[in-house]
C-alpha positions as CSV (number, residue, x, y, z in Angstrom):
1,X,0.0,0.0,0.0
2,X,1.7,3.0,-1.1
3,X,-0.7,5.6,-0.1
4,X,-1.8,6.5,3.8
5,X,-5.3,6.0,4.6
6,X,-5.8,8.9,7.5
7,X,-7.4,7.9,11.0
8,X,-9.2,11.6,11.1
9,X,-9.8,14.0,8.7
10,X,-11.1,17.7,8.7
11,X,-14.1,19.4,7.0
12,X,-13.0,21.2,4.0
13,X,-15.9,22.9,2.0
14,X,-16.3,24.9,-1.0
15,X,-18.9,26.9,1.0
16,X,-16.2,27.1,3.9
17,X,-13.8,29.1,1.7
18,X,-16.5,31.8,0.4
19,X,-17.8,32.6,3.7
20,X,-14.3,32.9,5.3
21,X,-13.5,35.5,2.6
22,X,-16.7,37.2,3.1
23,X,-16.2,37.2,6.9
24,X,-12.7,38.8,6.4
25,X,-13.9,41.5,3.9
26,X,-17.0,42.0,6.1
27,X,-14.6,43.1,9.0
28,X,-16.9,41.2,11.7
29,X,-13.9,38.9,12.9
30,X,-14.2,38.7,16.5
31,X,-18.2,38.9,17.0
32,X,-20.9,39.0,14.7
33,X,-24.2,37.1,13.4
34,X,-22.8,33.9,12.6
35,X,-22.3,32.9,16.4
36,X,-26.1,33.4,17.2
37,X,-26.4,31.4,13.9
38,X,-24.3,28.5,14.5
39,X,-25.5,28.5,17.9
40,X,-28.8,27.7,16.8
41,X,-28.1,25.3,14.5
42,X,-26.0,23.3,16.8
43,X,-29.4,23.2,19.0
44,X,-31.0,21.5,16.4
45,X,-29.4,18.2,17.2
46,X,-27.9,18.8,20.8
47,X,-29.4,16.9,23.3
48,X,-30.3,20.3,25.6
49,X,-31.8,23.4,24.3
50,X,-30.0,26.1,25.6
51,X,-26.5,26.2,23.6
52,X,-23.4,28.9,23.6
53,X,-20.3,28.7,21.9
54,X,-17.2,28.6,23.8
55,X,-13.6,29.0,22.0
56,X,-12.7,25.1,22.6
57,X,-14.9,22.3,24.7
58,X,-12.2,22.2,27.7
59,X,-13.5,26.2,28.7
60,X,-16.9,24.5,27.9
61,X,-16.5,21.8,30.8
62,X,-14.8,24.6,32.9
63,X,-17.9,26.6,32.7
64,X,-20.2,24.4,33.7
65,X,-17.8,23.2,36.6
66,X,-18.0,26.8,37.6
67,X,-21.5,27.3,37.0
68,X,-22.0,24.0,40.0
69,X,-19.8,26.1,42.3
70,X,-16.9,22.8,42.3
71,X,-14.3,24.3,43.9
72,X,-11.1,23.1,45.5
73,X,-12.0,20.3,47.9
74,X,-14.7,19.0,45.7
75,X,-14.8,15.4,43.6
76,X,-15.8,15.0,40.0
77,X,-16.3,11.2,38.9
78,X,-14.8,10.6,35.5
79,X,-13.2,8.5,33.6
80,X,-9.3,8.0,33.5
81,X,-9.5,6.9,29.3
82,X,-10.1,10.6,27.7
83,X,-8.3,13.4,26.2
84,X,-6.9,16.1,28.7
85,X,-9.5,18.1,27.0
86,X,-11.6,16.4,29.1
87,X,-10.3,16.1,32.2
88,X,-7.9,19.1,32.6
89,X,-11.2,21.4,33.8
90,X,-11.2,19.4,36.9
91,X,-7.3,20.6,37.4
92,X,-8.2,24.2,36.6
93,X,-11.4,24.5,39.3
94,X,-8.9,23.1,42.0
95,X,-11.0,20.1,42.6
96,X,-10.1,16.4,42.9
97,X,-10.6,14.0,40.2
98,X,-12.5,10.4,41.4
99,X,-10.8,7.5,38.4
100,X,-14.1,5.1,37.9
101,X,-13.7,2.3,36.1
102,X,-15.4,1.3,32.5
103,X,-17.0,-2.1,32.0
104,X,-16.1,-5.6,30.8
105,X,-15.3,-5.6,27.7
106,X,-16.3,-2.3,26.6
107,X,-15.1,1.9,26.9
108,X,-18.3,3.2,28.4
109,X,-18.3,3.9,32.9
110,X,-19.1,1.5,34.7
111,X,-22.3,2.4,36.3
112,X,-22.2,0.0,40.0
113,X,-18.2,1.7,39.8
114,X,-19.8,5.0,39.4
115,X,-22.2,4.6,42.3
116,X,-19.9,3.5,44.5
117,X,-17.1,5.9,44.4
118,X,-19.7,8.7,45.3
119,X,-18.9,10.5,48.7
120,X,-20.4,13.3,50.7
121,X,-17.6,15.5,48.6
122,X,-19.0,14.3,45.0
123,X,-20.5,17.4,43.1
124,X,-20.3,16.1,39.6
125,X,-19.5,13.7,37.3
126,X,-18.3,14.0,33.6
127,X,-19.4,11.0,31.5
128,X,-17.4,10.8,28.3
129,X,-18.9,9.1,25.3
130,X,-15.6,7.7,24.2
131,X,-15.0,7.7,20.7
132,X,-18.8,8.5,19.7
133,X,-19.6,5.2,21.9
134,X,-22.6,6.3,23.7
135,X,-22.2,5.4,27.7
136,X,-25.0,4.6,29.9
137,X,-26.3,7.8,30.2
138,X,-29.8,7.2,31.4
139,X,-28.4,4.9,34.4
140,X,-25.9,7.4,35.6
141,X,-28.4,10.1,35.4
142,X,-30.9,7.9,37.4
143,X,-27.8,8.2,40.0
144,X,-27.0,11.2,40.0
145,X,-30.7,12.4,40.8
146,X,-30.8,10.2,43.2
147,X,-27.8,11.8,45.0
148,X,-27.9,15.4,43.8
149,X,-24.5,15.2,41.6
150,X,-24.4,17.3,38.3
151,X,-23.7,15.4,35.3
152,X,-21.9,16.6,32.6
153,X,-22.6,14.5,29.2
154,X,-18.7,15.2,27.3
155,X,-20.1,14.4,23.6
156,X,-17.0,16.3,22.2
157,X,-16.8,13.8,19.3
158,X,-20.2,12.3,19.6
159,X,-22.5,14.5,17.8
160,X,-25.5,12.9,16.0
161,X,-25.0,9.8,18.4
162,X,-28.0,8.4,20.1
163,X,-28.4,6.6,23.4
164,X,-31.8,4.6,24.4
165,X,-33.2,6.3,20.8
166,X,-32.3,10.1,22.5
167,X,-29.1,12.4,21.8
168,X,-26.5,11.7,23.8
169,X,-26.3,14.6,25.9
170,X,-30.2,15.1,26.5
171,X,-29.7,13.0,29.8
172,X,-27.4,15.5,31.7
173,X,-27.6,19.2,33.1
174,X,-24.9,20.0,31.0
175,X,-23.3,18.5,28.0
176,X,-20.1,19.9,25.7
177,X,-19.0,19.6,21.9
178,X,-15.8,20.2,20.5
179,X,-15.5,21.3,17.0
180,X,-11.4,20.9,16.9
181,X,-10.6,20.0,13.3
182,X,-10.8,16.6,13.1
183,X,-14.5,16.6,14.5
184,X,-17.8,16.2,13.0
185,X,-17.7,19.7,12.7
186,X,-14.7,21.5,11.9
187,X,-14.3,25.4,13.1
188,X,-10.4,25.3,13.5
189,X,-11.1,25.3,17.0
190,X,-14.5,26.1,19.0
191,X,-16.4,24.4,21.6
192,X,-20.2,24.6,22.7
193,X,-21.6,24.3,25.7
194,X,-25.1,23.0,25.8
195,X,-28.1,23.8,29.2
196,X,-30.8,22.4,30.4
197,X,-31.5,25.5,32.4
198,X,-31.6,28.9,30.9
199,X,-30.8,30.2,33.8
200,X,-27.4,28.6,33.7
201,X,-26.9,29.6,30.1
202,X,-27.5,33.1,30.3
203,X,-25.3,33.3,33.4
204,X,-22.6,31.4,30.8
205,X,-23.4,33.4,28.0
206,X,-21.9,36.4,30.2
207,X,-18.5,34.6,32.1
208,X,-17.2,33.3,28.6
209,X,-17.2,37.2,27.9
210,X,-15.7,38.4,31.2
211,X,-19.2,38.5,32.6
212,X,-20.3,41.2,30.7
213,X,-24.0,41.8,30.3
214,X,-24.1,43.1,26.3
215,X,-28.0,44.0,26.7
216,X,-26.6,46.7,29.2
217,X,-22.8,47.3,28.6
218,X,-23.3,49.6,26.2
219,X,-24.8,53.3,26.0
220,X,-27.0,54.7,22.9
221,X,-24.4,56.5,21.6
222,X,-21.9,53.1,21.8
223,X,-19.9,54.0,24.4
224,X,-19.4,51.4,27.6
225,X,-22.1,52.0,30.0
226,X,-20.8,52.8,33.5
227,X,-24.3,51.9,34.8
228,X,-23.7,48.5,33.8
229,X,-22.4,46.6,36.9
230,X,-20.3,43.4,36.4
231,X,-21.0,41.5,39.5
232,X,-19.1,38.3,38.5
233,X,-16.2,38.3,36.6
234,X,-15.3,36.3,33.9
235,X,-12.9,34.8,31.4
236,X,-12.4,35.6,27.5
237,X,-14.1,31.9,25.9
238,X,-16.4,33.4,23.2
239,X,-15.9,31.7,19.7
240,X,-15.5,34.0,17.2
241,X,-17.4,35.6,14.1
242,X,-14.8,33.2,11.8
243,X,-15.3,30.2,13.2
244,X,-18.8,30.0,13.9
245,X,-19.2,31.0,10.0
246,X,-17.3,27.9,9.1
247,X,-19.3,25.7,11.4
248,X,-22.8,27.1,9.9
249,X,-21.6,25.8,6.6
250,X,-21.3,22.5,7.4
251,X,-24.3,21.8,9.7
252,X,-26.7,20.9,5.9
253,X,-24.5,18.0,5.4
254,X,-23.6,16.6,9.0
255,X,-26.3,14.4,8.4
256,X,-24.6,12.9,5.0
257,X,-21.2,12.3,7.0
258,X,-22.8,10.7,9.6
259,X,-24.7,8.2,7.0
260,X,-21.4,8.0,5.4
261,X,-19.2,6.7,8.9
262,X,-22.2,4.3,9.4
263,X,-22.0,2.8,6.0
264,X,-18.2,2.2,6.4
265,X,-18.1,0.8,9.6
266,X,-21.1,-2.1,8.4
267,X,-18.9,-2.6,5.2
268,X,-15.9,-2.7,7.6
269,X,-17.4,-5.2,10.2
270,X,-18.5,-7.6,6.9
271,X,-15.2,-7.4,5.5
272,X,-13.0,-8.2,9.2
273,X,-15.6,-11.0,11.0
274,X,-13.8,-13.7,10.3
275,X,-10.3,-12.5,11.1
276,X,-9.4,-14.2,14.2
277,X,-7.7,-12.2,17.3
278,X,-10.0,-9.3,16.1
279,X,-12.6,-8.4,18.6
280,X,-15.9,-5.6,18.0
281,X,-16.0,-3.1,20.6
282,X,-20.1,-2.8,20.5
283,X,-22.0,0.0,21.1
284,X,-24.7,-0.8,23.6
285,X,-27.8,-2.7,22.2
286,X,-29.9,-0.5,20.6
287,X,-27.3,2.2,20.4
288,X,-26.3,4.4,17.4
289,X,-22.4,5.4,17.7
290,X,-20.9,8.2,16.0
291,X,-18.0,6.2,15.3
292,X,-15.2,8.7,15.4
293,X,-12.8,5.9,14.9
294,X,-13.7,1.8,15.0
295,X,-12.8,0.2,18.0
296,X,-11.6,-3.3,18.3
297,X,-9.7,-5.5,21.0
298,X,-6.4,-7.2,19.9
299,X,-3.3,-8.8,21.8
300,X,0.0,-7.2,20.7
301,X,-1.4,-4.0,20.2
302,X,1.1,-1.8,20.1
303,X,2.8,-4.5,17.5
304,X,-0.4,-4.7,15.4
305,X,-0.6,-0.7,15.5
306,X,3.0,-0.5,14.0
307,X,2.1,-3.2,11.2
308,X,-0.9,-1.2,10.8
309,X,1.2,1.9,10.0
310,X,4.2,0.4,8.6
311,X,1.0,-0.9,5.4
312,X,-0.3,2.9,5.6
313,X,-3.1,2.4,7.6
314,X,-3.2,5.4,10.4
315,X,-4.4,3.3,13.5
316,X,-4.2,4.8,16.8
317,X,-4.3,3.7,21.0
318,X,-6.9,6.6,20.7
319,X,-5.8,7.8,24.4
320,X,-3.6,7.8,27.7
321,X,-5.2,7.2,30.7
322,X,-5.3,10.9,32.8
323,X,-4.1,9.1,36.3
324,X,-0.9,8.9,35.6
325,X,-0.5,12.2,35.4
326,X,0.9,13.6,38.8
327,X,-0.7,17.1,37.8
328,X,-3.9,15.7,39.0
329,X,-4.8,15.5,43.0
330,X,-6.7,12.3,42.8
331,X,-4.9,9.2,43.9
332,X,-4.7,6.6,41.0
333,X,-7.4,4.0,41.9
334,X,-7.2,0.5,41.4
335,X,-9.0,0.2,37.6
336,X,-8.6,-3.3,35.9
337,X,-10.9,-3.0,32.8
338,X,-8.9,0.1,32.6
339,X,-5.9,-1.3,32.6
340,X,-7.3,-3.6,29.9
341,X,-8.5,-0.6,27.9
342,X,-4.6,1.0,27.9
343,X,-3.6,-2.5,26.7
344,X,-6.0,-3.7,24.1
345,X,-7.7,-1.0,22.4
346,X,-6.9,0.2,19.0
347,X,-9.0,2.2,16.4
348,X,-9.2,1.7,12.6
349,X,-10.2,4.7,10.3
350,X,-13.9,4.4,9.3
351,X,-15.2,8.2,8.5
352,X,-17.3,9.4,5.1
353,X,-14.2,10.4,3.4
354,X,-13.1,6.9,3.1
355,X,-14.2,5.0,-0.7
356,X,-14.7,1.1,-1.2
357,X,-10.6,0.7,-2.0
358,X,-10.1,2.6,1.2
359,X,-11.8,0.0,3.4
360,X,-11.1,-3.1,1.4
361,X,-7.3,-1.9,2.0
362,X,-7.9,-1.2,5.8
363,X,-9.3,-5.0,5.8
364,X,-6.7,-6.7,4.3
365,X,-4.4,-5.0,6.1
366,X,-6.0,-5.7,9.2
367,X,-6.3,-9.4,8.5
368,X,-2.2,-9.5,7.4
369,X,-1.8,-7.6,11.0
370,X,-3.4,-10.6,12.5
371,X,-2.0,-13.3,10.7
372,X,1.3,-13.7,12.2
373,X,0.5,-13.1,15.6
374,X,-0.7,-15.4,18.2
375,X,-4.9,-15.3,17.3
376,X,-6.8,-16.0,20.8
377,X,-9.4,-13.7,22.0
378,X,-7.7,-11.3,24.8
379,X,-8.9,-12.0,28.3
380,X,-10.7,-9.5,30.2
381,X,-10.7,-8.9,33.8
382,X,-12.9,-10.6,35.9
């Protein structure tokens, strides 16, 4: 195979281009229409109906982590297998991070780990839809009313995902998108934060600007009102005029990508079931992923990875697990399907901008990954 076959890729539209220019000539950079625009588009298919814009999804978690009041002293349940993106918000606010474990067998939280890592100090928890694998949503929300804990739904590269035949992200008080280039949605960089209060949102809506209340700030004449007070200060996490431009222009065919990712990854499953050693990471019955990558569960991995490469297919460990990081105040728990997870997982491109060659190449070089390595089906923890 001479050519690579990329594990992400980025939106790049005609319709991008032209309203970039127009953007640039229009002079309305740093705020303008297209935010409100974008905005509502993205509340189309968010699971919450209260959305703002952030300038990435890590100052869209730190919001709403502010917006709870966690604080230093505080726990946030999470997962250890994410992005920093995810979990560095926790850092920031001071508070502790609490590792829970996934499943058996799969990447989504472990819902009897969840429940019983909560303590009197729990304020939130941040369930992370690994992958575009929806997680158990509706069970942990069940929790969390139970015990009064926040949760934060992180669908940063789940968008158009389902869980239990809703959006992920309609189960939670908050949830958060990322729209980093190699998203669904590609804004160079930009984040969203989505509420199920509109109380919380409009209080958002003014800290990702300093706190500024633009209905008041400024006079008739333009000026900056020094009648309008500024009672809680904020940070600069507004997404500009630019980027949410870009983003409007791809929200008419999100649909047509999404259609495309689930057609590859049915062609893909047809064309690798019979390779031995190669084990489906499922969604949860009756689940729709988004499917950033395809998951799978080999031995050798880091060996099958390099073969992978070494043929020019771009596979990938997808992530390191946050607790080893010493920049984090929460003790590393003992996490065996975790440890699992760091050992096993690797994921195989499967997004729209793949053809028929692409994934008849990813198959064959998947099954001549396989076929010199020892082929037993890797066992999980108990």
């Amino acid at each position: 195979m001479l050519r690579n076959i990329s594990l992400y890729n980025a939106v790049v539209l005609p319709e991008m281009e032209k309203v970039a220019v127009d953007v640039l000539r229009s002079g309305k950079i740093a705020g303008g229409d297209w935010v409100s625009k974008f905005e509502a588009e993205i509340e189309k298919v968010a699971g919450l109906p209260h959305v703002l814009s952030t300038v990435d999804m890590t100052a869209a978690l730190y919001l709403a982590l502010h917006l709870i009041g966690v604080d230093e002293g505080d726990e946030v349940l999470t997962t250890a297998f994410a992005c920093l993106s995810t979990n560095s918000a926790i850092a920031q606010r001071k508070a502790t991070p609490v590792w829970v474990d996934v499943s058996p067998a799969s990447v989504s939280m472990d819902v009897a780990d969840f429940e019983s890592r909560i303590t009197e100090k729990t304020k939130a928890v941040i369930l992370y839809h690994v992958a575009g694998y929806p997680g158990p949503a509706r069970e942990i929300a069940a929790i969390c009313n139970k015990h009064g804990i926040t949760l934060i739904e992180d669908c940063n590269n789940a968008m158009l995902a389902t869980h239990d035949s809703a959006p992920v992200g309609s189960f939670g008080d908050f949830a958060v998108y990322s729209f980093y280039p190699n998203r669904q949605i590609n804004t160079t960089e930009g984040g969203a934060l989505a509420c199920r209060s509109a109380e919380m949102a409009n209080r958002a809506r003014k800290l990702r600007r300093f706190g500024i209340d633009f209905g008041t700030f400024r006079s008739k004449i333009g000026e900056i009102n020094g009648g309008s007070d500024v009672p809680e200060i904020g940070w600069s996490m507004t997404l500009n005029n630019m980027c949410a431009a870009l983003g409007c222009t791809q929200m008419t065919s999100l649909q047509a990508r999404h259609d495309a990712t689930q057609h590859n990854v049915a062609r893909l499953r047809e064309l690798t079931q019979d390779i031995a050693g190669l084990n489906t990471v499922s969604p949860i019955e009756g689940d729709i992923s988004a499917y950033w990558v395809l998951l799978f569960f080999v031995e050798n991995r880091d060996e099958i990875i390099r073969r992978l490469k070494r043929s020019g297919v771009m596979a990938s460990s997808i992530h390191q697990r946050n607790d080893i990081y010493s920049g984090f105040a929460g003790a590393q728990q003992y996490l065996p399907n975790t440890d699992f997870l760091q050992k096993h997982l690797v994921g195989i491109p499967c997004g729209w901008w793949l053809n028929e060659q692409d994934l008849l190449d990813i198959a064959a070089s998947l099954r001549a990954a396989l076929a010199t390595t020892v082929n037993t089906t890797p066992d999980h923890p108990v």
